[in-house]
N, C-alpha and C positions, 0 to 999 in steps of 0.2 A: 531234282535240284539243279543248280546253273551249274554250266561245266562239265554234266555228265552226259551230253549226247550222242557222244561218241563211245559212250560205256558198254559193255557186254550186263545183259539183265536175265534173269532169269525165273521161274517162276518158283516158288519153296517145294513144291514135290520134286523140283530138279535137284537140289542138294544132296551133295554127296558127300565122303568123309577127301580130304586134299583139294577142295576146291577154298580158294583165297576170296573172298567176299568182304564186301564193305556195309554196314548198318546204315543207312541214312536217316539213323534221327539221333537227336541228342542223347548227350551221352549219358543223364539222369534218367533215361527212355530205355533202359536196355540193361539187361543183369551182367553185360561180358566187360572184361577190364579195357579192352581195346574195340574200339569200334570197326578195324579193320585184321584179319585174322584169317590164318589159315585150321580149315575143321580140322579138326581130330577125334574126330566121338557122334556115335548116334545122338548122344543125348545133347550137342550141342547140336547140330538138327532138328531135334524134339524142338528145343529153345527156340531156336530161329524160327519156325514153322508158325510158332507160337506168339509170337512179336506180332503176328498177322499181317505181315507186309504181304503186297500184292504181288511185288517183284524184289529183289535181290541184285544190289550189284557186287560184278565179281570180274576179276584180272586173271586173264588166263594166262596170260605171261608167268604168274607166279601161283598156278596154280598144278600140285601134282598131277588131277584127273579131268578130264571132261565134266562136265554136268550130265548129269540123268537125262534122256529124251525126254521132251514136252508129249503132255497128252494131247494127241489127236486135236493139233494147232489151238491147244488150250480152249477148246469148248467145256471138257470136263471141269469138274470143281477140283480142287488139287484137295488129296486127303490129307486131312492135317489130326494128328496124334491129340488123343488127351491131355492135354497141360494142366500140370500143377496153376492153381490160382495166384494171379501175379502175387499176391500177400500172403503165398506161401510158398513161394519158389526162392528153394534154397536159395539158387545164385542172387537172386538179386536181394534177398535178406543179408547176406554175405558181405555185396556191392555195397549194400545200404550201409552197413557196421562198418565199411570202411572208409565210406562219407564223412561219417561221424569221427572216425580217428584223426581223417584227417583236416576235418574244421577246428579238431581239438591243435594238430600241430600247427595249424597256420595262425589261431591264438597265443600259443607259446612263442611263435616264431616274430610275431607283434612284439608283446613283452619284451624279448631279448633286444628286438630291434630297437624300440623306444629305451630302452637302458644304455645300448653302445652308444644313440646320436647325442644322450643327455652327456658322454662320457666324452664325447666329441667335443663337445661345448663347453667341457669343461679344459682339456686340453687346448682350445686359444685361450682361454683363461690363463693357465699354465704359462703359453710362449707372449703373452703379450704383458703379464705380469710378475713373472719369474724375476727379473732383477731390478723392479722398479719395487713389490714388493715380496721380499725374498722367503722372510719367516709364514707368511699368511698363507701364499701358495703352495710351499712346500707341504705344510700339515692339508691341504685341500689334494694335492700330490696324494698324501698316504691315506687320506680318508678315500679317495677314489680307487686305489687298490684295493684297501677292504671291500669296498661295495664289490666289484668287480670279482670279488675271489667269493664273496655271497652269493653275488647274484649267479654267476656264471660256471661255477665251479662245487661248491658245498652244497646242492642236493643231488639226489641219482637223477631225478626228474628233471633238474634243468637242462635249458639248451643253450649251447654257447654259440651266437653268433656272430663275427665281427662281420659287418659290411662295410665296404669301400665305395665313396661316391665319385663322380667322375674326376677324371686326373685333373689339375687345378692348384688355386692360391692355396688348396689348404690338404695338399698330399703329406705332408710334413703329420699335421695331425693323426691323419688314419694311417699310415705306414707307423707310428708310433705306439697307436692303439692292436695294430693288425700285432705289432711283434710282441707287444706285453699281455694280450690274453693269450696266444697259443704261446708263449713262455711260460705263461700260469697254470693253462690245458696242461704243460709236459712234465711241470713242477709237481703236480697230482700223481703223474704217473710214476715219476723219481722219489713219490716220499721225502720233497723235503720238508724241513720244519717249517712252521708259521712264520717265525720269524724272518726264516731265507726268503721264501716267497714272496713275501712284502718288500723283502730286498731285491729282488729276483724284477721284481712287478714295477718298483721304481725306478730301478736301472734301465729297465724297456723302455719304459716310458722317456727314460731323459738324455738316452743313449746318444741322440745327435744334439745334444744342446750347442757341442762347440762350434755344430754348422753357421750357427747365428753371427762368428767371427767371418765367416768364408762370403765375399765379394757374391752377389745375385747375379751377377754375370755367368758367374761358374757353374753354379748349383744349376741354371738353368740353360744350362749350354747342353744342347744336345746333339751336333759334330762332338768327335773325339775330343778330347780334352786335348792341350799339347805338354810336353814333359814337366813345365813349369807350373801349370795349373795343375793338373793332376797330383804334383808332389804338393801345392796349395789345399787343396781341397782333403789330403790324406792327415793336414797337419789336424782337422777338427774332430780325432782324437783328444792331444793335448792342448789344444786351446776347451776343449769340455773338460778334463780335468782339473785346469785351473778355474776355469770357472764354476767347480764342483766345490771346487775345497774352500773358494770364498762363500758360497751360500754354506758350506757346514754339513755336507753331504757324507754321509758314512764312508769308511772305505769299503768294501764290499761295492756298493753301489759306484763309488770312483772307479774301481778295478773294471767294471761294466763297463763304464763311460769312455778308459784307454781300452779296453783290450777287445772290445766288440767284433771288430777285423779282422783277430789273430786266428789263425789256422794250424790245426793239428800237425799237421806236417812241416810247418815254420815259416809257410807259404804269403801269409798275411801281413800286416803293417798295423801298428809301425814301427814295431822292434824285431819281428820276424822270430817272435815267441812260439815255441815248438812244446805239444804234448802240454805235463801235467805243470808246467811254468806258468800257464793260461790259466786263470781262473775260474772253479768248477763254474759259477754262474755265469759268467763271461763265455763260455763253452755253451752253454744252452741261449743266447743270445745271439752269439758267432752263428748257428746254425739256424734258426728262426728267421735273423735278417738277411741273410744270404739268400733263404727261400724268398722273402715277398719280396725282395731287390727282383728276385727272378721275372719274377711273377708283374709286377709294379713298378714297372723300371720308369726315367721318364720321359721318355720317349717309347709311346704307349705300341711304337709298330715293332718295339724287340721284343715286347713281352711275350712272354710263353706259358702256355698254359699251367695250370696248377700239376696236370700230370705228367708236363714235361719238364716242370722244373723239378718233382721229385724223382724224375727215372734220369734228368742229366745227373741231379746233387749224387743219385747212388750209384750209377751206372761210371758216372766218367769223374767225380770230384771226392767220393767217398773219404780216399787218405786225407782229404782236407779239414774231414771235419770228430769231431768225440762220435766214433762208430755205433753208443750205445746210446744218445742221443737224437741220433739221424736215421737209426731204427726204429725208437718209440714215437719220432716225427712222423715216418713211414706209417705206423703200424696206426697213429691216431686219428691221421687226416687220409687212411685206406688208399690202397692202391691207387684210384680214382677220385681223389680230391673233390669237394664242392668249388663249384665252377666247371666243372668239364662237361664240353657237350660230346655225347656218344651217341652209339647206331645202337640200337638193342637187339636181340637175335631174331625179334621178328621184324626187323628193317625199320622198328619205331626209330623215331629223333626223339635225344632226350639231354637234360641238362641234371646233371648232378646235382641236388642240393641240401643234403647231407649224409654224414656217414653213418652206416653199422658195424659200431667195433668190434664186434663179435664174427663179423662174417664180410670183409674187406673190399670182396669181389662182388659184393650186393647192397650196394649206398638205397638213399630214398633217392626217387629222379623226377622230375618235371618232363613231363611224356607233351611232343608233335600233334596238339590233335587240332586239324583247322577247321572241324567243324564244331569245337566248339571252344568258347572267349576263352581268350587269354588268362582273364580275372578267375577264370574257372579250372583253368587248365587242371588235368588228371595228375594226379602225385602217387606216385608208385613205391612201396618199401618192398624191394627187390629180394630180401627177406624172407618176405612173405608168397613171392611167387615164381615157384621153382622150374615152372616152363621157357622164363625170362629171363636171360643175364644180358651184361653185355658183351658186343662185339668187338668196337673197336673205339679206342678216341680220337675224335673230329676238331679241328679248327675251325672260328666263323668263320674263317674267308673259302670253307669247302663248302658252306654251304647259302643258300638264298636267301636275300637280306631279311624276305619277311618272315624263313623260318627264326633267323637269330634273334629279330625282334619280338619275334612272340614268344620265345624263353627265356630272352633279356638276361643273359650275359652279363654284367654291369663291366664298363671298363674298368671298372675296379673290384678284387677278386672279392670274392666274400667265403668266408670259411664258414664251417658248419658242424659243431660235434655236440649231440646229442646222447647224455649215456642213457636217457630214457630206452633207446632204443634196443643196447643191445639187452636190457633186460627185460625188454617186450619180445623181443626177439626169442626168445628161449622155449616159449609159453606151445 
């Protein structure tokens, strides 16, 4: 292959168990999860010997052991083991069933996807029609919560995904979309009643309505603000409560609309409401928008990753927010957030892209493999393979453009929680 001239090759009777080796054929060509791998097992030897390659490449840098002597400058024929028949080798019957799972998630992941953009489009509907006409959008407002709490929430089976497209004229939408499904994800987990939920899901949705008062200068100033804009900009709390209570907006939902900023510790604006003053719903809000603000800022070079905005939120801001709230945040969107890209413990690159709630520290990931397409790339439920966690989480700017591009990151986060999973997960 191009690029490997400088490689170390070996021939398959040199294989030994610690030698680091690479596959060079695709990756529907080969029963192993990784194409590039350190042995651990005769029988992963057996395998390889088996693949019938002529030669074997391998990194001795990262490899525990030498390679076995060549025979007598490979005149001999290298002894190769009885193999099971490719159509009936476990591993790759294995490989194959988890082809099939995961054509089955990247169909599910369709669905959700085509549900959020319809949800989207509905949402400039909302901002472009909201006070011109008031009573028609509002009920299209709470028919899209329902859908939303159907579609994404009320089976085990579904997948919740919001995606975020790139930052732009219409961040306002998906930052409103981003905060009212994971408020509806937490709402499931809080037990609250149908009815709060829909109130819960409306309030998300319409939380910055009073931005629409605040001058485009501001909103889109990305230098510091100066003391007067800043205190401009904090007033579209109460300029969204008045404009709530002319459209007819419940209160519950107004209380949303003022108090979304306020902070547990009395920290927030714009009354510097402390503790249970804050409105429970307003409280699961407060902590939602606080995270994709993190995450989604707009000026796209402060943003922090999904798992550095949950280790600052718990690490250094916790007094700020409902403790048991920012726990179930914690505990649904996993250690490791969708969106993060990591090192895996076998030096793979990989990009999060969604959680298992059952098992935190082992998300599904989107696995580094450059030889083969992107459109194909390997999906991992970390779950399922206990040789495998992660290492560490990585920033794109630590790594090389064409790794980021081929795990595509989107600059806008996209969450991911699947409860399929952690009930596959069990099995």
């Amino acid at each position: 292959m191009n690029g490997h001239d400088d490689a170390s090759f070996i021939s398959p009777e040199q294989l030994c168990v610690g030698l680091y080796v690479h596959i060079d054929l695709p990756w529907l060509e080969h029963p192993f999860t990784f194409g590039s791998f350190k042995i651990k097992s005769d029988d992963q030897i057996q395998t390889l010997r088996g693949l019938k390659l002529k030669r074997i490449r391998f990194d001795p840098e990262r490899s525990d052991n030498p390679p076995l002597p060549a025979r007598d400058n490979g005149v001999s024929e290298p002894v190769v083991p009885e193999v099971v028949p490719a159509q009936e080798d476990p591993l790759r019957i294995a490989k194959q069933q988890r082809i099939e799972v995961l054509h089955q998630h990247r169909q599910e992941c369709a669905v959700v996807q085509k549900a959020f953009l319809k949800a989207a489009g509905v949402m400039r509907n909302v901002n472009r029609n909201l006070f011109s006409q008031p009573q028609e959008t509002l009920e299209e407002v709470h028919e899209m919560v329902s859908q939303m709490v159907r579609i994404f929430l009320d089976r085990a089976d579904v997948t919740l995904q919001v995606m975020g497209e790139r930052a732009g004229g219409e961040d306002v939408y998906y930052h409103s979309l981003n905060v009212s499904v994971l408020c509806l994800m937490l709402a499931k987990g809080l037990d609250l009643k149908p009815e709060e939920s829909q109130q819960l899901g409306t309030g998300a949705l319409l939380h910055d309505i009073g931005l629409a008062e605040i001058p485009d200068r501001i909103l889109r100033k990305t230098d510091p603000l100066t003391r007067a804009e800043a205190k401009l900009r904090k007033m579209h709390c109460d300029y969204g409560v008045d404009l709530g209570r002319k459209l007819g907006l419940s209160e519950p939902v107004l209380q949303i609309i003022a108090q979304h900023h306020e902070m547990q510790d009395g920290s927030g604006y714009p009354k510097g409401l402390r503790g249970d003053a804050v409105h429970p719903l307003a409280r699961i809000v407060a902590v939602v928008n606080h995270y994709d603000n993190l995450c989604n800022p707009l000026d796209i070079h402060k943003a922090l990753t999904p798992h550095e905005a949950l280790s600052q939120m718990f690490a250094q801001q916790r007094g700020r927010f409902d403790a048991h709230i920012l726990q179930l945040m914690i505990r649904s969107l996993g250690v490791y957030p969708p969106g993060t890209l990591v090192r895996l413990s076998n030096e793979a690159l990989a990009l999060v892209s969604s959680v298992n709630v059952e098992k935190p520290l082992r998300p599904w990931v989107v696995v580094y493999e450059p030889d083969t397409p992107a459109d194909a790339a390997v999906m991992l439920d970390l779950g399922q393979e206990p040789d495998i966690s992660i290492s560490k989480a990585l920033r794109p700017g630590q790594l090389p453009p064409e790794i980021v591009d081929y795990l595509s990151p989107r600059r806008r986060v996209t969450y991911y929680f699947d409860s399929a999973h952690d009930s596959a997960s069990k099995h």
